[in-house]
N, C-alpha and C positions, 0 to 999 in steps of 0.2 A: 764960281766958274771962271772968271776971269784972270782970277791970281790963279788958278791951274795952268790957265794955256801960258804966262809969265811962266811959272817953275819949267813948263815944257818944254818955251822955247828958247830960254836959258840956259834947261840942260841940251838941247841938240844943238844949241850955240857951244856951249864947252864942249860938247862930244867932237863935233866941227874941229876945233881950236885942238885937242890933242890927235887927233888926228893925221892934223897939221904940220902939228911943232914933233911931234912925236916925243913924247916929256919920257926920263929915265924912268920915272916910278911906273908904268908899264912895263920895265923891265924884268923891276924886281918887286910886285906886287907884296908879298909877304913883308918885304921891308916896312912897307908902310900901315901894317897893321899890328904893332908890337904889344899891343894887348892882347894877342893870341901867344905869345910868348909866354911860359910857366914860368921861366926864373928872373926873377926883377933884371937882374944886372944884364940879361941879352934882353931884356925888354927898355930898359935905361940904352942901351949901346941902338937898338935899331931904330929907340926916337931920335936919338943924337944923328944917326946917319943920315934919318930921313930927312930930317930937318937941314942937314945940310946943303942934300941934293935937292930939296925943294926952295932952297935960296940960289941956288946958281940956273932958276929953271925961268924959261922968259914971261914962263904963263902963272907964277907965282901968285898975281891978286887976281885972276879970273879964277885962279882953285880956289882961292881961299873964300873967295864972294862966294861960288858955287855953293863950298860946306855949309858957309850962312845961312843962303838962300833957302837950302834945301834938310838944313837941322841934322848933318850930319855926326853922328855920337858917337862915331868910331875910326879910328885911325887920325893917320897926318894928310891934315889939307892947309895948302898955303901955309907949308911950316909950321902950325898949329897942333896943338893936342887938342882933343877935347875938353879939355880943363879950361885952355886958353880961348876956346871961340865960344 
């Protein structure tokens, strides 16, 4: 129960923080889920993007802890694939 209210209050701590900073990939949600993408090469092009825009992003290690934290297996977090976290 305890490690629950931790994932809880670290996700309304990140909820907080984008709220905040107001990060691009709310912009373009889809970008950063390119494994919805059917053809490799706009699936290859919209990790390349997202990863970009999530290196010029100030909350960069708070997504990327977040994904950890919470065993995220899909999309870019903290410039990550799921391959890589």
């Amino acid at each position: 129960m305890g490690q629950d209210r931790h994932f809880q209050s670290r996700y309304l701590a990140f909820l907080k923080l984008t709220n905040t900073v107001d990060p691009e990939c709310q912009r373009v949600p889809d970008l950063f889920f390119p494994e919805d993408y059917p053809d490799p090469e706009k699936r290859q092009l919209a990790t390349k993007a997202a990863k970009k825009i999530c290196r010029s992003c100030e909350m960069v290690e708070e997504c990327f802890t977040y994904a950890l934290e919470t065993n995220q297996r899909h999309g870019i977090w903290g410039a990550t694939s799921p391959d890589e976290r």
